[in-house]
Backbone as a ProteinNet text record, in pm:
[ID]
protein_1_A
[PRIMARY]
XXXXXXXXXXXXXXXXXXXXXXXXXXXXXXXXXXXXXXXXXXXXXXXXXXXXXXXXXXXXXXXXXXXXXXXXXXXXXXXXXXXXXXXXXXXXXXXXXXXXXX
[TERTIARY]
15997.9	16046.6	15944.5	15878.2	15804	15862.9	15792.4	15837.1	15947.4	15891.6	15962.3	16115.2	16097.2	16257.6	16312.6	16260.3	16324.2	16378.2	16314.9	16354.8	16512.9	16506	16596	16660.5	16685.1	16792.2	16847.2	16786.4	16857.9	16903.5	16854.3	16909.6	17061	17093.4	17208.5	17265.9	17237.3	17308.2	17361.7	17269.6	17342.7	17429	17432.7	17527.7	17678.9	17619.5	17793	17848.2	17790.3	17827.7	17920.7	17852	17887	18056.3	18037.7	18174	18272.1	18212	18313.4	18372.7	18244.1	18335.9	18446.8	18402.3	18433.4	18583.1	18572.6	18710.7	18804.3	18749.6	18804.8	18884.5	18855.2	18867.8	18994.4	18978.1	19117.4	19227.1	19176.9	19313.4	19369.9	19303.6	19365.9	19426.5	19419.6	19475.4	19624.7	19592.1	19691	19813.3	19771	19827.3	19939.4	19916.2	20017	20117.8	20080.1	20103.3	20193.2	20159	20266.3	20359.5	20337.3	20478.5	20537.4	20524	20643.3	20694.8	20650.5	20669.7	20719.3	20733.8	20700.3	20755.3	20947.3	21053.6	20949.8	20907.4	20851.2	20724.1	20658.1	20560.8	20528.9	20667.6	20702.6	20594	20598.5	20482	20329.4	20311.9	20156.7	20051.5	20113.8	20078.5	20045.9	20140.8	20094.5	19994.1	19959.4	19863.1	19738.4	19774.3	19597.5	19580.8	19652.8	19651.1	19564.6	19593.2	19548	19421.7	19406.3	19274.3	19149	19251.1	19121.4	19106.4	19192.5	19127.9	19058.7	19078.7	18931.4	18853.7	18823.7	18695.1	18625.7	18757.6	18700.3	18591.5	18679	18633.9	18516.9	18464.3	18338.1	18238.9	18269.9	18185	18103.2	18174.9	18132.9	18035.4	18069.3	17987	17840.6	17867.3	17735.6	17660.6	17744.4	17646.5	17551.9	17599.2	17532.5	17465.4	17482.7	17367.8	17248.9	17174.1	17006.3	17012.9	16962.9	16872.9	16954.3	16954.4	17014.9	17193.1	17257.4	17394.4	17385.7	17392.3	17420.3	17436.1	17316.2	17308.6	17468	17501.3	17593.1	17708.6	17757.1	17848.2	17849.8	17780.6	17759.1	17831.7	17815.7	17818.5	17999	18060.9	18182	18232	18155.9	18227.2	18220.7	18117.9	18134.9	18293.3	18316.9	18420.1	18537.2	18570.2	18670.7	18662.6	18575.6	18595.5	18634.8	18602	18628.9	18792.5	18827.4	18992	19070.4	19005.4	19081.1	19103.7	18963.2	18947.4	19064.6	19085.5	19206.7	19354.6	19350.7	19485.9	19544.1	19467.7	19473.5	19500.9	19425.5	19447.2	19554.2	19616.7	19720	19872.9	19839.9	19898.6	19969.9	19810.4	19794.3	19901.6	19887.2	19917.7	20119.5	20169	20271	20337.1	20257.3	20304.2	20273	20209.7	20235.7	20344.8	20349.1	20452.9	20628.3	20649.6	20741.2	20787.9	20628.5	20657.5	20719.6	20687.5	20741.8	20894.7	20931.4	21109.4	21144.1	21123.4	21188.6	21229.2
11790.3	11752.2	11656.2	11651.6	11599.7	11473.8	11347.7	11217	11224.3	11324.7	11290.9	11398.6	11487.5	11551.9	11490.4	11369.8	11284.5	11180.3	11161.2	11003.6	11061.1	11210.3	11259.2	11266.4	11310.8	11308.3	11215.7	11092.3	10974.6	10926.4	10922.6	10892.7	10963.8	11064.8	11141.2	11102.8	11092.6	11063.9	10925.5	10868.8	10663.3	10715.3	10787	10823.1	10890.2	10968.2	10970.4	10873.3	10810.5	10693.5	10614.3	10604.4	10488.8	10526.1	10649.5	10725.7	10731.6	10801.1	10739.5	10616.1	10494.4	10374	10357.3	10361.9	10295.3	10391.4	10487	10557.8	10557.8	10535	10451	10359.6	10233	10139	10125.7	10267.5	10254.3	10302.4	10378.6	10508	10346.8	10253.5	10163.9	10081.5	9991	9957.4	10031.8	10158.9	10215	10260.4	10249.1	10324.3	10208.1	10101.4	9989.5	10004.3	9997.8	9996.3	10109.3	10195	10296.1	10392.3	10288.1	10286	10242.4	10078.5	10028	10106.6	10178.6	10242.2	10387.1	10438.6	10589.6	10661	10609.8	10667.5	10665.5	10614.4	10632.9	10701.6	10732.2	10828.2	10975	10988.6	11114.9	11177.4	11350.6	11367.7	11337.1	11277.7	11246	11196.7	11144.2	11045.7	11127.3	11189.6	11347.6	11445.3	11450.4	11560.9	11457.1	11313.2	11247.4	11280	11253.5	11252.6	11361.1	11487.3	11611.4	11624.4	11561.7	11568.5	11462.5	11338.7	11248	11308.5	11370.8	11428	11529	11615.5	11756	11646.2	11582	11482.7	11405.4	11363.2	11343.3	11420.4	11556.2	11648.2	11717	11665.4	11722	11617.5	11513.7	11386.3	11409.9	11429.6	11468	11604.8	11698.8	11781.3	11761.1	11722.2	11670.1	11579	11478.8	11384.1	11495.1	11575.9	11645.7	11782.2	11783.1	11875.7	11885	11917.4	11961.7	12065.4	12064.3	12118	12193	12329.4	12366	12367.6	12405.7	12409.7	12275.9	12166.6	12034	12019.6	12025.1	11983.3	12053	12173.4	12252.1	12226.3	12141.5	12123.3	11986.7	11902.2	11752.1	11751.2	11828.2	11844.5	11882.1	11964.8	12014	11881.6	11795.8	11651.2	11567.1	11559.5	11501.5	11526.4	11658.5	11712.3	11689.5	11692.3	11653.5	11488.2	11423.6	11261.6	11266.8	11305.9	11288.7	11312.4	11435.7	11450.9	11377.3	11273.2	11210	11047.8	11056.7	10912.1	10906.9	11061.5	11049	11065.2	11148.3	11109.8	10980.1	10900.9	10741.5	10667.7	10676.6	10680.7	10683.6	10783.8	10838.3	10747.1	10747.4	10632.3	10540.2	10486.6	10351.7	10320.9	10445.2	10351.7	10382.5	10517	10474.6	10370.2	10295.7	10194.7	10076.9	10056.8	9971.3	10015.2	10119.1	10108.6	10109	10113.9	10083	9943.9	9850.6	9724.6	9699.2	9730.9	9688.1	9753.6	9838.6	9887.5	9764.3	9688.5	9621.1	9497.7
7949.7	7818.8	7757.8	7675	7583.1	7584	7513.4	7452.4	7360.6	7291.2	7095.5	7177.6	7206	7292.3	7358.1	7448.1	7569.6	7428.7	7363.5	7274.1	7213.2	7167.1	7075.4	7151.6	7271	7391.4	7404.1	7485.4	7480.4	7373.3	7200.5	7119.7	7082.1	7082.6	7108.6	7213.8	7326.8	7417.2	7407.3	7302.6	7290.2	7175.4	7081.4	6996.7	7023.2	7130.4	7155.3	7230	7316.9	7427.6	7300.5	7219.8	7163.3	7057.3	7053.9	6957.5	7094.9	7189	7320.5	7363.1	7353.6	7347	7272.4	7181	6997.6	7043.5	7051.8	7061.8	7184.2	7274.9	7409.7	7388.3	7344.3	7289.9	7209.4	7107.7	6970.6	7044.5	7178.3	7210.4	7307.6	7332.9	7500.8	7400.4	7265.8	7208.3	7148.5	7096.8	7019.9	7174	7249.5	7390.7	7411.1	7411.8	7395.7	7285.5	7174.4	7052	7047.9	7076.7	7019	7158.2	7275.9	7359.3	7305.3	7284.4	7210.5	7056.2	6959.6	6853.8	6871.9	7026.8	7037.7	6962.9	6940.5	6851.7	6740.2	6624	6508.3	6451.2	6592.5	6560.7	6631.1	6723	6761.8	6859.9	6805.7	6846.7	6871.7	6783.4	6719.2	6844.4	6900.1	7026	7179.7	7173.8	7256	7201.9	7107.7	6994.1	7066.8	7040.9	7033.7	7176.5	7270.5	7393.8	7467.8	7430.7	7469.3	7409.8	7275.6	7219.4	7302.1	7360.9	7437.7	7565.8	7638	7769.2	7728.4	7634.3	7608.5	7569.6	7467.6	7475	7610.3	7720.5	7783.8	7916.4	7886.4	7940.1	7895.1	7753.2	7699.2	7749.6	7726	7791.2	7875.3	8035.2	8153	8115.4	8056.4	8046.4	8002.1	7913.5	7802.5	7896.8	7945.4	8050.9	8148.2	8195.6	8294.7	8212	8077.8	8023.8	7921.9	7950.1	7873.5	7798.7	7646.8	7599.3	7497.1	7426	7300.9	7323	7481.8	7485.5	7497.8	7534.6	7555.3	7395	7328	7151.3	7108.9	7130.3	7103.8	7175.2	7254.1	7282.6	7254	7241.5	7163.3	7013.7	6933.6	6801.5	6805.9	6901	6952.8	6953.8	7041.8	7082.4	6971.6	6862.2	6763.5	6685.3	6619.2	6538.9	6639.6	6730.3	6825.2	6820.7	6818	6806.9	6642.6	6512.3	6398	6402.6	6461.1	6515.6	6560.4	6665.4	6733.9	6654.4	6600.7	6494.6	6398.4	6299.6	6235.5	6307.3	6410.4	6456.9	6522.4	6545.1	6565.5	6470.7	6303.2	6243	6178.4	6169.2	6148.5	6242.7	6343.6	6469.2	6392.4	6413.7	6383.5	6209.7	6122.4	6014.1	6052.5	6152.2	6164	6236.3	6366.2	6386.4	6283.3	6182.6	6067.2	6014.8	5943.5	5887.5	5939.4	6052.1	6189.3	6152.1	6168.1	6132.9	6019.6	5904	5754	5720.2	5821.9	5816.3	5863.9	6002.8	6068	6003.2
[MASK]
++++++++++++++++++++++++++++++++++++++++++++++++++++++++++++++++++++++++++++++++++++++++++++++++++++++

């Protein structure tokens, strides 16, 4: 692998790390959050759920792959994190608004 391909690699590879944190992060917060809320946001919470283990299950993949399918299943993991960003989202604004009934 060349320089300028190794640089673009690892640069992608710090780009999703980092949509993995960043989204790690919202699901361990909201995971609290909306036990206590579960009655008020129903399903939704099971939907994100299934969506962070296939993400997490793309993760592992991508960690262990090279070259045009890795790019191609990266880009998969992108639009699946944009999914999971709004259904948290989405969460998140029903346990706010949970709060403002009470």
């Amino acid at each position: 692998m060349s320089d300028k391909a190794n640089d673009k690699y690892h640069e992608f590879n710090a780009e999703l790390k980092e949509l993995f944190d960043k989204l790690k992060q919202e699901r361990d917060e909201l995971k609290v959050k909306a036990h206590l809320a579960k009655a008020e946001i129903g399903d939704k919470w099971e939907v994100a759920e299934d969506k962070w283990q296939t993400l997490k299950d793309k993760n592992t993949i991508i960690a262990k792959s090279v070259g045009k399918a890795g790019g191609d299943i990266g880009e998969g993991f992108k639009a699946l994190g944009a999914e999971l960003k709004n259904a948290y989202k989405d969460i998140r604004a029903g346990i706010e608004a949970s709060k403002l009934t009470k």
